[in-house]
N, C-alpha and C positions, 0 to 999 in steps of 0.2 A: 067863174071864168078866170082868166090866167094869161099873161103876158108872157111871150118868151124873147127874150132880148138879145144881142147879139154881140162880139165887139166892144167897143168901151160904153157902150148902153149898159149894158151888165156890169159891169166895173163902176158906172156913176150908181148903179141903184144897190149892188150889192150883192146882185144875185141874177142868173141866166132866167129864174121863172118868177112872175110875181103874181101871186093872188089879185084880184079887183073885184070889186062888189058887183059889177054888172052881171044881167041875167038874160036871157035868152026875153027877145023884143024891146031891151036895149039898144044903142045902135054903139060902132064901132067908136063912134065918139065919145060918146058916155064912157066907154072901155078906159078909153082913152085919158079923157079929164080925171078918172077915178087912178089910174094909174101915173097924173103928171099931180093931184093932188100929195097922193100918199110918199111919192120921192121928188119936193119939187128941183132939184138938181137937176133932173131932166130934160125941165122945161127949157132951159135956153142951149139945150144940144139939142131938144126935138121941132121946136116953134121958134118964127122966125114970121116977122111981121104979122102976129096973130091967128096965123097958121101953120099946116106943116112946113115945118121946109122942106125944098124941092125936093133935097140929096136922102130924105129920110122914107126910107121905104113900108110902108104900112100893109100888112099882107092878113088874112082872113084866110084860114084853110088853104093855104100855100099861094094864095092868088092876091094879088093887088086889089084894096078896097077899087081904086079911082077905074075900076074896070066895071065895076059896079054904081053904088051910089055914093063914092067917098066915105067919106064922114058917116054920114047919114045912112049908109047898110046896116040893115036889121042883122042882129044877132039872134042863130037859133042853139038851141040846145049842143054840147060839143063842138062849137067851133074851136079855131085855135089860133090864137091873135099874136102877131108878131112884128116887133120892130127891129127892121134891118139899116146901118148907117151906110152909107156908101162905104166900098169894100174893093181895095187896091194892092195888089201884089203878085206873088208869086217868081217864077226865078227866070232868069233869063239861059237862054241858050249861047 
């Protein structure tokens, strides 16, 4: 399984994709803890009183875990886990 990260998520860890030892009937958390293990730099741009923070987007096959069961969504075969940071810009008219 594999993180793909966004923004300066990619920039703290090193790279746009990262390997994680989770395996399909893991849950997104696991994904998760495996992925704030291996670059812990992460951790205080992704957690924020012991959890996510708010602004940090957590998506499972292009959809938000929290529409699911958070954290706690089972991972199957082929998913595709990604952290998005809040994301502001573009030009004005």
């Amino acid at each position: 399984m594999e993180w793909k990260l966004f923004a300066d998520l990619a920039e703290i860890a090193g790279d746009r994709v990262i390997p994680v030892d989770a395996t399909a009937g893991d849950t997104v958390g696991d994904a998760l803890d495996d992925l704030l293990d291996a670059h812990p730099a992460l951790r205080e741009r992704v957690i924020e009183d012991d959890a996510v923070a708010d602004h940090i987007n957590v998506l499972r096959n292009g959809r938000s875990v929290y529409h699911d069961e958070g954290l706690s969504t089972t991972l199957d075969d082929g998913d595709e886990l990604a952290l998005f940071p809040p994301v502001s810009g573009g030009c004005a008219d």
